[in-house]
Predicted model as a PDB file, atoms N, CA, C, CB and O in Angstrom, pLDDT in the B-factor column:
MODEL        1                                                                  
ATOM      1  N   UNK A   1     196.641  78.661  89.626  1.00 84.00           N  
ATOM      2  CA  UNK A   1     195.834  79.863  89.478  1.00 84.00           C  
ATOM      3  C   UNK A   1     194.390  79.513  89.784  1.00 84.00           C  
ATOM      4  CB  UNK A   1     195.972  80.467  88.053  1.00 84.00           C  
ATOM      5  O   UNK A   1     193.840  78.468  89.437  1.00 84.00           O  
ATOM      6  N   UNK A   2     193.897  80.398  90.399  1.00 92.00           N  
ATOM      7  CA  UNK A   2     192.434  80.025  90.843  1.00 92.00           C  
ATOM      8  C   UNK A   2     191.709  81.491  90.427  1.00 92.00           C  
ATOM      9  CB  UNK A   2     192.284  79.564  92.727  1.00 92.00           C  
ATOM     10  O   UNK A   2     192.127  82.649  90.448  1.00 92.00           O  
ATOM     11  N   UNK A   3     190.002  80.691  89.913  1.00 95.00           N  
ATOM     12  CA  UNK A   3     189.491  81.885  89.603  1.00 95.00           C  
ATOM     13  C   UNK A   3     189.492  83.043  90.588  1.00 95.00           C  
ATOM     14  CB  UNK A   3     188.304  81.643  89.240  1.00 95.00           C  
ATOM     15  O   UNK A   3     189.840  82.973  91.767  1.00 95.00           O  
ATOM     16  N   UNK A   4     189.007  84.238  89.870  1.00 95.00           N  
ATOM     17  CA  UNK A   4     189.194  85.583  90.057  1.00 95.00           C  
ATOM     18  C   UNK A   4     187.336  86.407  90.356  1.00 95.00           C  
ATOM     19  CB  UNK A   4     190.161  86.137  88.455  1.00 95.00           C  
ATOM     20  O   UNK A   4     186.278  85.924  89.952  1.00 95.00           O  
ATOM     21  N   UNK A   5     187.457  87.311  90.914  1.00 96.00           N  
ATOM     22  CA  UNK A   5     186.083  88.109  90.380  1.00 96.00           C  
ATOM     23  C   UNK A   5     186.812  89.306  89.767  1.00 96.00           C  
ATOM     24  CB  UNK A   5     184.821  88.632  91.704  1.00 96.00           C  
ATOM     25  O   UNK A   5     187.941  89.739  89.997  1.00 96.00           O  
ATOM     26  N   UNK A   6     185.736  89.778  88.813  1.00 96.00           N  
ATOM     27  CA  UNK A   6     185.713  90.721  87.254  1.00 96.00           C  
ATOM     28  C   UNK A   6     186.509  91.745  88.305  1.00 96.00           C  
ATOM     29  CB  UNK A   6     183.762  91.413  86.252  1.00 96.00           C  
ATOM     30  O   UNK A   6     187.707  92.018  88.223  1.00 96.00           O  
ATOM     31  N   UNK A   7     185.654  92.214  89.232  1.00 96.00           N  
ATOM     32  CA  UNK A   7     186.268  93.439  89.779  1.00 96.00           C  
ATOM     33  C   UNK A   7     187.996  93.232  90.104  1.00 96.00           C  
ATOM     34  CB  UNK A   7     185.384  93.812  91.222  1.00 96.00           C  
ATOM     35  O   UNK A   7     188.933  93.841  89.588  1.00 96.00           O  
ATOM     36  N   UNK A   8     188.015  92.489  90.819  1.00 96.00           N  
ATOM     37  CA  UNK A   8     189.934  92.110  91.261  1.00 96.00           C  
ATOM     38  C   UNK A   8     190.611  92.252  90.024  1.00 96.00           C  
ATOM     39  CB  UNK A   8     190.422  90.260  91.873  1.00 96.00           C  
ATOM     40  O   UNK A   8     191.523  93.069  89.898  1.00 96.00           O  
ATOM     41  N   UNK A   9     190.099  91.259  88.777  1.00 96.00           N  
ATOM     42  CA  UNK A   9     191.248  91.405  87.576  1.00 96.00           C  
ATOM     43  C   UNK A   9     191.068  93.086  86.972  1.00 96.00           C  
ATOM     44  CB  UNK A   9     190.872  90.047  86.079  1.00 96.00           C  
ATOM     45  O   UNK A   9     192.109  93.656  86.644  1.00 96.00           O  
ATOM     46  N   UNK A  10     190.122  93.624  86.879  1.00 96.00           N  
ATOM     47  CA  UNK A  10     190.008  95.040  86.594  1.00 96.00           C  
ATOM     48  C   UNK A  10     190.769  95.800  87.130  1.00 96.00           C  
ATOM     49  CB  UNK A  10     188.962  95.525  86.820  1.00 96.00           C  
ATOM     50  O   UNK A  10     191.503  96.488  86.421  1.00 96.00           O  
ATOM     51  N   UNK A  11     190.819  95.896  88.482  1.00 96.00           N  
ATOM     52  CA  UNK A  11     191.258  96.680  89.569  1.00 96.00           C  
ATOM     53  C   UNK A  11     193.358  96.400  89.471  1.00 96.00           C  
ATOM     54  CB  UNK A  11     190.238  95.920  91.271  1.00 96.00           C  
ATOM     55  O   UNK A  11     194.218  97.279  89.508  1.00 96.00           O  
ATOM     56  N   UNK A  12     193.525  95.074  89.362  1.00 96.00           N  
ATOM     57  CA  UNK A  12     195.174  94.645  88.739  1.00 96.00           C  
ATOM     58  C   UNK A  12     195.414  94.784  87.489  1.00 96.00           C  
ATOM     59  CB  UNK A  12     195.619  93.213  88.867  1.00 96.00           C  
ATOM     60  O   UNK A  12     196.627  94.621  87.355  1.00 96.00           O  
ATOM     61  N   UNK A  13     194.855  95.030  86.330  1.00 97.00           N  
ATOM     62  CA  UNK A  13     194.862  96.041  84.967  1.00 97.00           C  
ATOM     63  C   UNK A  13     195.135  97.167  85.139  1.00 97.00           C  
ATOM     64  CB  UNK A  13     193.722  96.225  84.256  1.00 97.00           C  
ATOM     65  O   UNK A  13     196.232  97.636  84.836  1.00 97.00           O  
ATOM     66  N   UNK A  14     194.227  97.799  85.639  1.00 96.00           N  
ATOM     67  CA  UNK A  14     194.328  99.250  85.633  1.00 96.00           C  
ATOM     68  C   UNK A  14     195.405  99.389  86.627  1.00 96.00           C  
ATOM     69  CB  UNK A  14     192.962 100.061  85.994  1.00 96.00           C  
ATOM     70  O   UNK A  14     196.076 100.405  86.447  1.00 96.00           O  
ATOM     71  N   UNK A  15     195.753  98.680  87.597  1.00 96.00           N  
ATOM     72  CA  UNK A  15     197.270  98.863  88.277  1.00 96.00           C  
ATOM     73  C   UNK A  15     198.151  98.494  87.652  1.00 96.00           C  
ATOM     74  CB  UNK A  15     197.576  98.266  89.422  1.00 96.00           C  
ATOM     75  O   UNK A  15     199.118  98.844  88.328  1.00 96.00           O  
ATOM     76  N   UNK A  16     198.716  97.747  86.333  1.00 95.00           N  
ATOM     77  CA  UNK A  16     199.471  97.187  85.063  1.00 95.00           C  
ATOM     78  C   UNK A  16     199.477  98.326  84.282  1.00 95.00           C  
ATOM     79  CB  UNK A  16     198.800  95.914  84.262  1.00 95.00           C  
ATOM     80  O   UNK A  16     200.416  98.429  83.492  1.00 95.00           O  
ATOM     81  N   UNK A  17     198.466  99.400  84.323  1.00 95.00           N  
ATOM     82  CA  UNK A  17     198.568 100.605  83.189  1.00 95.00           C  
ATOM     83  C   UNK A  17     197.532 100.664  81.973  1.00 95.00           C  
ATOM     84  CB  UNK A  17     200.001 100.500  82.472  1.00 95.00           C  
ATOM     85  O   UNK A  17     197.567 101.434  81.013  1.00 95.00           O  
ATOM     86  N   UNK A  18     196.754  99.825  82.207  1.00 97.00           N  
ATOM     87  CA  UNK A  18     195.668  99.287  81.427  1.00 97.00           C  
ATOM     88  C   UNK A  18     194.198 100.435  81.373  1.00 97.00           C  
ATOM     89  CB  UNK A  18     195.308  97.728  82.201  1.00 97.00           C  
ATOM     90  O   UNK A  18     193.653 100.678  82.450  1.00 97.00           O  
ATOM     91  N   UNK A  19     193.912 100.766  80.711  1.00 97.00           N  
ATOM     92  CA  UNK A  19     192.761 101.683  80.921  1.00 97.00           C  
ATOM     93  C   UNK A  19     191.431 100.780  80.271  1.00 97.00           C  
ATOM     94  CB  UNK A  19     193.063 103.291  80.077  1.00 97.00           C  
ATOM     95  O   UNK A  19     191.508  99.751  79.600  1.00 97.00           O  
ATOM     96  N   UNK A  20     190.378 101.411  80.637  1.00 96.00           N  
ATOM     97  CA  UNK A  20     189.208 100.505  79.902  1.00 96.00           C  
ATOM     98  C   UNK A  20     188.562 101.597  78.697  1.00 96.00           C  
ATOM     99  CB  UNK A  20     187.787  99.944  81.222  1.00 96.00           C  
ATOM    100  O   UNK A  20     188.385 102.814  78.754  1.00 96.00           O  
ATOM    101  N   UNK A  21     188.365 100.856  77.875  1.00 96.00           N  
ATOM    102  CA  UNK A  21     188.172 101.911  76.512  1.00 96.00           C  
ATOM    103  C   UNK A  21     186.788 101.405  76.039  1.00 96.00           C  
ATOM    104  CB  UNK A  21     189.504 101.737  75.087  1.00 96.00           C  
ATOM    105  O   UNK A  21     186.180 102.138  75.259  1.00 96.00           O  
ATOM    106  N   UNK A  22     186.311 100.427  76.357  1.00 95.00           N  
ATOM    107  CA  UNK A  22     184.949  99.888  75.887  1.00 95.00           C  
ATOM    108  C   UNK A  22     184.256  98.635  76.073  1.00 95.00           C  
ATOM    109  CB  UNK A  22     184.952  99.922  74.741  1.00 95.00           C  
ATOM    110  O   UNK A  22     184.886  97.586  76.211  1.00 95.00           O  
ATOM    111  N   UNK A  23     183.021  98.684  76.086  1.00 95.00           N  
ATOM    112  CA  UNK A  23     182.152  96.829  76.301  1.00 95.00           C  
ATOM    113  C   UNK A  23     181.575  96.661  74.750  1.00 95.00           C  
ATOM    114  CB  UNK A  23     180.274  96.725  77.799  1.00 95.00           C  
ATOM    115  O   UNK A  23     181.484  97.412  73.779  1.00 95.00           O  
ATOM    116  N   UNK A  24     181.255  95.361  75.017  1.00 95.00           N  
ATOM    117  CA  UNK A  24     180.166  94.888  73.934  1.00 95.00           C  
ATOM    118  C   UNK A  24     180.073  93.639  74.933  1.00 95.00           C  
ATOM    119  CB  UNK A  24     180.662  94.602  72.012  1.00 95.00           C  
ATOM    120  O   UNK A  24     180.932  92.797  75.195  1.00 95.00           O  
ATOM    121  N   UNK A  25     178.416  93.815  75.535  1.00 95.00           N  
ATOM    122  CA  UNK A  25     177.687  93.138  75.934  1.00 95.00           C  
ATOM    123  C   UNK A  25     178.005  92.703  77.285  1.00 95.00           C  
ATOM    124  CB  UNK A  25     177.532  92.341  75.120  1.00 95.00           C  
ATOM    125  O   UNK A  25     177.352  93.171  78.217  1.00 95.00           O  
ATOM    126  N   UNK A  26     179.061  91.745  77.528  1.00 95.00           N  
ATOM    127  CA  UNK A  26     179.369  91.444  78.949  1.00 95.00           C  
ATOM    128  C   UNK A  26     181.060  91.399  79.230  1.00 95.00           C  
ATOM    129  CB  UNK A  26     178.641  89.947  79.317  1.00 95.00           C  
ATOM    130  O   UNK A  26     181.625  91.202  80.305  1.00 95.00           O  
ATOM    131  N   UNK A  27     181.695  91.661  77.827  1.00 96.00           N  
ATOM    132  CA  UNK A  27     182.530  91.752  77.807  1.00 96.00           C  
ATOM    133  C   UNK A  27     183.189  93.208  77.437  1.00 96.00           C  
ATOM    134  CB  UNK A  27     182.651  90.844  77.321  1.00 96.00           C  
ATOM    135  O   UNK A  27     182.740  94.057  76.667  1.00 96.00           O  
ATOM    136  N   UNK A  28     184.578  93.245  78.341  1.00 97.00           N  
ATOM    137  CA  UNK A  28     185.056  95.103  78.354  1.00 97.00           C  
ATOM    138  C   UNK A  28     186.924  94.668  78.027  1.00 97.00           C  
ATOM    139  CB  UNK A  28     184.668  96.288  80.682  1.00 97.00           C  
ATOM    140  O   UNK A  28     187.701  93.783  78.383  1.00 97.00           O  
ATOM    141  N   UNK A  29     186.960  95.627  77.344  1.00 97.00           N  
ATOM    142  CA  UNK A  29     188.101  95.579  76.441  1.00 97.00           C  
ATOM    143  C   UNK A  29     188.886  96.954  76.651  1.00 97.00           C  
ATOM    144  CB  UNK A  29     187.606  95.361  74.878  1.00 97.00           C  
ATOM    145  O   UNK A  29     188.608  98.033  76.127  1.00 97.00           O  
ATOM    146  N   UNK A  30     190.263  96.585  77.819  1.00 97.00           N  
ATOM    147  CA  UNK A  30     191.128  97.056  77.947  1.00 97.00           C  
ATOM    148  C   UNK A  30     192.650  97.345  77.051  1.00 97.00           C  
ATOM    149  CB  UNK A  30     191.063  96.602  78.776  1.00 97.00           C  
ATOM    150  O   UNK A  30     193.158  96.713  76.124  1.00 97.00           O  
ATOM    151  N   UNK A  31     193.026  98.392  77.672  1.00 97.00           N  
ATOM    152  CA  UNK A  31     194.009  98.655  76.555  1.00 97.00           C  
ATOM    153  C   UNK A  31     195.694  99.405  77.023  1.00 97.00           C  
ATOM    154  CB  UNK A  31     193.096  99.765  75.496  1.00 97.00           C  
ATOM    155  O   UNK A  31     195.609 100.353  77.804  1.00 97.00           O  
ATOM    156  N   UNK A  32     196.597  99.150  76.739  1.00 96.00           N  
ATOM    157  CA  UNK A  32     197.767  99.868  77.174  1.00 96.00           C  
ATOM    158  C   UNK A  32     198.699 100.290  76.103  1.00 96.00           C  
ATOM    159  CB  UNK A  32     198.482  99.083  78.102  1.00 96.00           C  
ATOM    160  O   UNK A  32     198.985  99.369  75.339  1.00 96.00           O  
ATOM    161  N   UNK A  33     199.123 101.167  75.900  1.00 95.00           N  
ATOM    162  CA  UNK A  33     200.101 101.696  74.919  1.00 95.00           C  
ATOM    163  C   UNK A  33     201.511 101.353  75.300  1.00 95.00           C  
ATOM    164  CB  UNK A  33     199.973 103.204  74.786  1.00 95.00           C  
ATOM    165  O   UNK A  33     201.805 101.285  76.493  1.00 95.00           O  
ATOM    166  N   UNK A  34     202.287 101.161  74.483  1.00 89.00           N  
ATOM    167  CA  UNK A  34     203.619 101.479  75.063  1.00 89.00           C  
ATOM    168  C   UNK A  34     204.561 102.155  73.635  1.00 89.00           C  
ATOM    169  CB  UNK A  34     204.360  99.867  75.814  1.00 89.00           C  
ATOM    170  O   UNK A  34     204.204 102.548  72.524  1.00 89.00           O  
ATOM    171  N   UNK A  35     205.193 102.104  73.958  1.00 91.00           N  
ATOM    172  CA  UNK A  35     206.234 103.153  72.734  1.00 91.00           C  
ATOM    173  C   UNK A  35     206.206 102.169  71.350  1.00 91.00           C  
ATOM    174  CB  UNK A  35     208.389 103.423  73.369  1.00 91.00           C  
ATOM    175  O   UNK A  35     206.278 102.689  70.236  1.00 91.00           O  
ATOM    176  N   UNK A  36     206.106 100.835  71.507  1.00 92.00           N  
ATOM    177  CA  UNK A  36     206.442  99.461  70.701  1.00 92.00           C  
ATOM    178  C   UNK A  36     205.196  98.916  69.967  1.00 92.00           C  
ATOM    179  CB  UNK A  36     206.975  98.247  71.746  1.00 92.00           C  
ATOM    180  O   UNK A  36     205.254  98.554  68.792  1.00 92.00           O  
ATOM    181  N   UNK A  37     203.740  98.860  70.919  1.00 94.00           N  
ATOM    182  CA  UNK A  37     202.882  98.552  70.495  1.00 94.00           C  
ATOM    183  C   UNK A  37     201.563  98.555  71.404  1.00 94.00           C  
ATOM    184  CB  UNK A  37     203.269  97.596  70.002  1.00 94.00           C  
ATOM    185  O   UNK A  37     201.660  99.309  72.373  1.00 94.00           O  
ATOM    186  N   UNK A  38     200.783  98.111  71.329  1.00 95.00           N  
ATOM    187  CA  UNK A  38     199.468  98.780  71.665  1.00 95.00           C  
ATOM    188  C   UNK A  38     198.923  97.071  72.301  1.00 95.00           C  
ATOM    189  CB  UNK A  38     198.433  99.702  69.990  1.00 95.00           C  
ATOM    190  O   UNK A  38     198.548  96.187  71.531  1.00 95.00           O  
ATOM    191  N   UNK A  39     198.984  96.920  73.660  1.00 95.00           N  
ATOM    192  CA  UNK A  39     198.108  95.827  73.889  1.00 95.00           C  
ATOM    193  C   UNK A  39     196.784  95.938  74.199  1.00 95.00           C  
ATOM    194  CB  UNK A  39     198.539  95.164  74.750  1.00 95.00           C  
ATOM    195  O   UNK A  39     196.296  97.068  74.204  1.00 95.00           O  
ATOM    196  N   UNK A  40     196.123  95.018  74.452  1.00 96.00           N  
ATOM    197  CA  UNK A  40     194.549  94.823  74.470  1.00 96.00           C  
ATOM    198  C   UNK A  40     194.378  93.855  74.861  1.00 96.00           C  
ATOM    199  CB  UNK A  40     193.783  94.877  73.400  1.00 96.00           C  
ATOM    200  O   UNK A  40     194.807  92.843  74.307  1.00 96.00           O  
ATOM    201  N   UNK A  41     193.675  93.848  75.977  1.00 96.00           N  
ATOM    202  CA  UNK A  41     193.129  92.341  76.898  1.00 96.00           C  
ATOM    203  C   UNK A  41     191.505  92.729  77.032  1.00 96.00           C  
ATOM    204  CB  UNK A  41     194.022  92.103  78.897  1.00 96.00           C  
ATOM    205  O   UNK A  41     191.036  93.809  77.390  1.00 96.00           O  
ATOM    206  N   UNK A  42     190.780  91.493  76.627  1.00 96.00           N  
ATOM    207  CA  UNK A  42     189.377  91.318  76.325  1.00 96.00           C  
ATOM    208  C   UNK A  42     189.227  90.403  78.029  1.00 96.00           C  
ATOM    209  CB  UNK A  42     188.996  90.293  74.499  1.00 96.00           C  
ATOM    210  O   UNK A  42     189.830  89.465  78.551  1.00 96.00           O  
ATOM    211  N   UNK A  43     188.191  91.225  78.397  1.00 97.00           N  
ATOM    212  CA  UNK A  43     187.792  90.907  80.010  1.00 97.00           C  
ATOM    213  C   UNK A  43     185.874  90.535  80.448  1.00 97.00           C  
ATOM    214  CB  UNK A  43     188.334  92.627  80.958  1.00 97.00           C  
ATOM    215  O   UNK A  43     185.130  91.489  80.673  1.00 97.00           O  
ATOM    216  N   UNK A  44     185.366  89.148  80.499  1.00 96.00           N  
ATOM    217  CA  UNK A  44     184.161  88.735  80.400  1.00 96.00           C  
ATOM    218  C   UNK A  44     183.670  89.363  81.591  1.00 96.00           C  
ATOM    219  CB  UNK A  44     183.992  87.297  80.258  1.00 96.00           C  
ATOM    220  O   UNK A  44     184.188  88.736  82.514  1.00 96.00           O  
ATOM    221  N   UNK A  45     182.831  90.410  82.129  1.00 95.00           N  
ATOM    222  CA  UNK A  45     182.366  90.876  83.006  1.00 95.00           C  
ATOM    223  C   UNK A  45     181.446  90.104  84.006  1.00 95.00           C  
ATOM    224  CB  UNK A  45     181.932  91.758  82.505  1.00 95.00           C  
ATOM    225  O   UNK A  45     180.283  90.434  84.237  1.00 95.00           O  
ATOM    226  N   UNK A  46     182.222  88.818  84.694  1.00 93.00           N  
ATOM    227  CA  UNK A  46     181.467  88.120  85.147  1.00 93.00           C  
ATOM    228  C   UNK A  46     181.493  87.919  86.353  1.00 93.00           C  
ATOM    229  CB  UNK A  46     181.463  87.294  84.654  1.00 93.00           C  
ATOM    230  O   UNK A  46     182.644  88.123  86.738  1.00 93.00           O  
ATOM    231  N   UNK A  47     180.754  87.587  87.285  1.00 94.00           N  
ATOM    232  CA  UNK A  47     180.960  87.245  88.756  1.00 94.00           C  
ATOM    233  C   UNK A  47     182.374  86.684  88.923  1.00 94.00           C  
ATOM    234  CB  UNK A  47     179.865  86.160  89.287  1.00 94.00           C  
ATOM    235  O   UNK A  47     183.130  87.294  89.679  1.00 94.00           O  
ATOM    236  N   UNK A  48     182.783  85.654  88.333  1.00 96.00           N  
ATOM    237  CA  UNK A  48     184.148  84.609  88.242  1.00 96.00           C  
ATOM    238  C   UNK A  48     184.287  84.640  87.128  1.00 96.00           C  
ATOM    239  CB  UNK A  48     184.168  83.121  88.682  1.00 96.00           C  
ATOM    240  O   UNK A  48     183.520  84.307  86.224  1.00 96.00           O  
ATOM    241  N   UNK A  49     185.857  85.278  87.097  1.00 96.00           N  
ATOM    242  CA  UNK A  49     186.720  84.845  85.767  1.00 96.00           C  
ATOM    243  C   UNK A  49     187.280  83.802  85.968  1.00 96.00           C  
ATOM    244  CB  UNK A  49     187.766  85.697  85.286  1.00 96.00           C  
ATOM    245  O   UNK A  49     187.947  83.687  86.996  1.00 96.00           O  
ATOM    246  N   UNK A  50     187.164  82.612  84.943  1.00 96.00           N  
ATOM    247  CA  UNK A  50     187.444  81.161  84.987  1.00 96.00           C  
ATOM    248  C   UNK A  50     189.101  80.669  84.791  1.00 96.00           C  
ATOM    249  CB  UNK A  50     186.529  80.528  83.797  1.00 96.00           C  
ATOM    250  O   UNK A  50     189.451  80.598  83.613  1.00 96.00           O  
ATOM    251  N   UNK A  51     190.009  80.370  85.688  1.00 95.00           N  
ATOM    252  CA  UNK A  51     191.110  80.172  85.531  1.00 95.00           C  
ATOM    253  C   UNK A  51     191.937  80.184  83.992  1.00 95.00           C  
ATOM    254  CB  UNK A  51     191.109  79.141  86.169  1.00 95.00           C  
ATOM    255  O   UNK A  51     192.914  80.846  83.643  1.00 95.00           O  
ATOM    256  N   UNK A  52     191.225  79.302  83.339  1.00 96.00           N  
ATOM    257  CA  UNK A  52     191.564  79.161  81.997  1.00 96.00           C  
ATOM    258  C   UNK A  52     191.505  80.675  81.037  1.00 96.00           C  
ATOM    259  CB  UNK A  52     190.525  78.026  81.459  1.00 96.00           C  
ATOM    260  O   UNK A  52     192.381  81.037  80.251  1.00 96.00           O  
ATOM    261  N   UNK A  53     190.590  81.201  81.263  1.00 96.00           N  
ATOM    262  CA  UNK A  53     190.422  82.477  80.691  1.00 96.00           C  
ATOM    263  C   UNK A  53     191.003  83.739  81.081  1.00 96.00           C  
ATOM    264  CB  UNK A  53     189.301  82.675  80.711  1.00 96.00           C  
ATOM    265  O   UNK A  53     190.815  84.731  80.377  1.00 96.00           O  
ATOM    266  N   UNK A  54     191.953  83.818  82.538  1.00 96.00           N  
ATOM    267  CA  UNK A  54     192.514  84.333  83.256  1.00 96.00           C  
ATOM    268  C   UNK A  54     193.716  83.920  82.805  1.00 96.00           C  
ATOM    269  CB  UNK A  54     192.146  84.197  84.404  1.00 96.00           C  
ATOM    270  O   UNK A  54     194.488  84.826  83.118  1.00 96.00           O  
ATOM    271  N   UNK A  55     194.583  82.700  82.004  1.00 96.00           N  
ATOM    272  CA  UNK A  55     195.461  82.795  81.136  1.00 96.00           C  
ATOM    273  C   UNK A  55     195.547  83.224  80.236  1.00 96.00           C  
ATOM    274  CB  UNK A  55     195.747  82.200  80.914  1.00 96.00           C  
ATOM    275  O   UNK A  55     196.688  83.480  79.854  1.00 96.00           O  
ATOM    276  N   UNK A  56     194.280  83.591  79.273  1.00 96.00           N  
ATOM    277  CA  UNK A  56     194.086  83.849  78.158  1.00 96.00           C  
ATOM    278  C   UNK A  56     194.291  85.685  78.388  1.00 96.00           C  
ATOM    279  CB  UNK A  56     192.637  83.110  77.637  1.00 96.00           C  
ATOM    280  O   UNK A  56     194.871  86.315  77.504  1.00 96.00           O  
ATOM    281  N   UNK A  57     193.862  86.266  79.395  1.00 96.00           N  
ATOM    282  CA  UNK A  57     193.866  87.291  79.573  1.00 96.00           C  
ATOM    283  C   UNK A  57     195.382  87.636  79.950  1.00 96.00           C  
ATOM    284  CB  UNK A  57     192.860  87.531  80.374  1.00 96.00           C  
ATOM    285  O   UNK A  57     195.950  88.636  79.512  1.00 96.00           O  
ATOM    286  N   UNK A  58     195.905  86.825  80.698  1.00 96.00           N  
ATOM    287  CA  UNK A  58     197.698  87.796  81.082  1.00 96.00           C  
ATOM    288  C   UNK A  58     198.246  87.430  79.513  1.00 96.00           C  
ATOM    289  CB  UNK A  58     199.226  86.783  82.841  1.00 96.00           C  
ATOM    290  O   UNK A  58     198.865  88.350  78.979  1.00 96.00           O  
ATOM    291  N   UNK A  59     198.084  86.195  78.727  1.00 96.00           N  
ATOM    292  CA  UNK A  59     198.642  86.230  77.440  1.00 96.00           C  
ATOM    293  C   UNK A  59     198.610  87.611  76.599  1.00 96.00           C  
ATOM    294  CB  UNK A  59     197.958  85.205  76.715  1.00 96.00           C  
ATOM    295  O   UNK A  59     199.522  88.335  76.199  1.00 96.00           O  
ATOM    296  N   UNK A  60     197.342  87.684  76.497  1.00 95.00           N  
ATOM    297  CA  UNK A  60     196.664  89.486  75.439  1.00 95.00           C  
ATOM    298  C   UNK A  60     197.858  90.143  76.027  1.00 95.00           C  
ATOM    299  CB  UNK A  60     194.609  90.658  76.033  1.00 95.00           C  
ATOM    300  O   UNK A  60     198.977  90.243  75.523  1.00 95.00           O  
ATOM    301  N   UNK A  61     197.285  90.734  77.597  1.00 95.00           N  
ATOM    302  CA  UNK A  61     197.897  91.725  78.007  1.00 95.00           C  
ATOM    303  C   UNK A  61     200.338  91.619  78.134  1.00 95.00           C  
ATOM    304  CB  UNK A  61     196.826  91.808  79.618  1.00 95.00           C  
ATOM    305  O   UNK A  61     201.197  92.459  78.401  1.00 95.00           O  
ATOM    306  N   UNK A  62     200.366  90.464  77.843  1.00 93.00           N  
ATOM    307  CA  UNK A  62     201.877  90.097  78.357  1.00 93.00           C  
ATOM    308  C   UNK A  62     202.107  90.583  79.395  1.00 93.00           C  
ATOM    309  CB  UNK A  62     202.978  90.471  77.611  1.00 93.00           C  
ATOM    310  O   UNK A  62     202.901  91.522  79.457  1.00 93.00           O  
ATOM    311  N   UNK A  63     201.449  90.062  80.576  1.00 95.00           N  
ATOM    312  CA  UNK A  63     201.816  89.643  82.050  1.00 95.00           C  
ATOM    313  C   UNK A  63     202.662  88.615  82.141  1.00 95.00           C  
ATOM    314  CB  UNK A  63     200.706  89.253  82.851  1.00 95.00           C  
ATOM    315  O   UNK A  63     202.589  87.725  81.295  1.00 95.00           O  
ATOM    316  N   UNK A  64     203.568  88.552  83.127  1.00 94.00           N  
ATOM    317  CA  UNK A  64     203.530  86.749  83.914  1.00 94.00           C  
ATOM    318  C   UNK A  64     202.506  87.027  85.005  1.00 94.00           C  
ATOM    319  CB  UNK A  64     205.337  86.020  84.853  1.00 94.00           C  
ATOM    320  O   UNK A  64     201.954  88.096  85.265  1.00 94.00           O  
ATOM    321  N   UNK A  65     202.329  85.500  85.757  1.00 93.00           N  
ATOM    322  CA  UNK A  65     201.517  85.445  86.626  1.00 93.00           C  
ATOM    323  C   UNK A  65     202.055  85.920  87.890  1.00 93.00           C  
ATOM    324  CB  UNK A  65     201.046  84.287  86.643  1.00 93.00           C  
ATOM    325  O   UNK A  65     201.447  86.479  88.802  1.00 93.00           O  
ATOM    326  N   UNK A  66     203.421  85.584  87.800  1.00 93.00           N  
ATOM    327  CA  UNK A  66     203.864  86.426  89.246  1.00 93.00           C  
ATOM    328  C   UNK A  66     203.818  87.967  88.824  1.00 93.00           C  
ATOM    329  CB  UNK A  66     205.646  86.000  89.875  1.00 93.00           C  
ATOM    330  O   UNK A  66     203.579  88.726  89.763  1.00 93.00           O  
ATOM    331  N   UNK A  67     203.956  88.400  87.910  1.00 93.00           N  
ATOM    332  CA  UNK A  67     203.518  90.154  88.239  1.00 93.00           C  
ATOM    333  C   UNK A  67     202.313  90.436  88.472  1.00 93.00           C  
ATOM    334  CB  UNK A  67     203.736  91.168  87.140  1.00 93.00           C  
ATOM    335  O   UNK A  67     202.077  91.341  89.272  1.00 93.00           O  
ATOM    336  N   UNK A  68     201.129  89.660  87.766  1.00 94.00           N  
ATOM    337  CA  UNK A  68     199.973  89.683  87.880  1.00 94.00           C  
ATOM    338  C   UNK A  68     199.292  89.364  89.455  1.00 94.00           C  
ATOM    339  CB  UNK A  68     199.643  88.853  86.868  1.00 94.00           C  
ATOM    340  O   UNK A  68     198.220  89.876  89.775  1.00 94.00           O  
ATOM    341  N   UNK A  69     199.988  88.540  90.296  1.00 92.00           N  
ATOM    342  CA  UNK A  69     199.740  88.193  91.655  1.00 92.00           C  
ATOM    343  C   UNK A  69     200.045  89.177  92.276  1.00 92.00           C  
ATOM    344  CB  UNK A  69     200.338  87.131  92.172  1.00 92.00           C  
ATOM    345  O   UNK A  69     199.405  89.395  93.304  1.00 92.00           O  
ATOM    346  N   UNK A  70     201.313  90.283  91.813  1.00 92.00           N  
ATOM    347  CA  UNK A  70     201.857  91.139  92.916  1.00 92.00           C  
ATOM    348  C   UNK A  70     200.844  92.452  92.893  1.00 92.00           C  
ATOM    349  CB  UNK A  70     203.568  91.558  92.633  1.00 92.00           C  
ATOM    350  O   UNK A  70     200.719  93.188  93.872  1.00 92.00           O  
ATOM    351  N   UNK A  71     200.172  92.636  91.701  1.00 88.00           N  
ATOM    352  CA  UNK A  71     199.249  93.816  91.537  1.00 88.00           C  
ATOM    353  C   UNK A  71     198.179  93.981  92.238  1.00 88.00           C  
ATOM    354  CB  UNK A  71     198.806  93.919  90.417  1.00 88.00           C  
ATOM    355  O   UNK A  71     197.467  94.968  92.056  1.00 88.00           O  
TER     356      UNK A  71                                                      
ENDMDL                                                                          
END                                                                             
């Protein structure tokens, strides 16, 4: 996995079903419902999202990385 820019992982969220519901500061905090439970992936609004933190983010949201590549 190689880093990302803010816009690309935003843009493959909101294609996952993810809506954006709010920031605090540089960070924006997405959200998806489903019948079961309510996820939430916390997203650092930065030029480059850092590989490592781009795991941390498909974890929140329960992606794999191959769905996350196909978005």
């Amino acid at each position: 996995m190689k880093p990302l820019p803010y816009r690309e992982v935003k843009r493959k969220l909101e294609a996952a079903g993810f809506t954006q519901v709010g920031q605090k500061g540089s960070h924006v905090k997405f959200v998806k419902k489903t019948e079961d439970e309510t996820l939430t992936a916390t997203v650092p609004c930065h030029r480059e999202v850092s590989a490592g933190t781009l795991r941390s983010i498909l974890r929140q949201a329960s992606l794999t990385l191959e769905l996350f590549e196909e978005l």
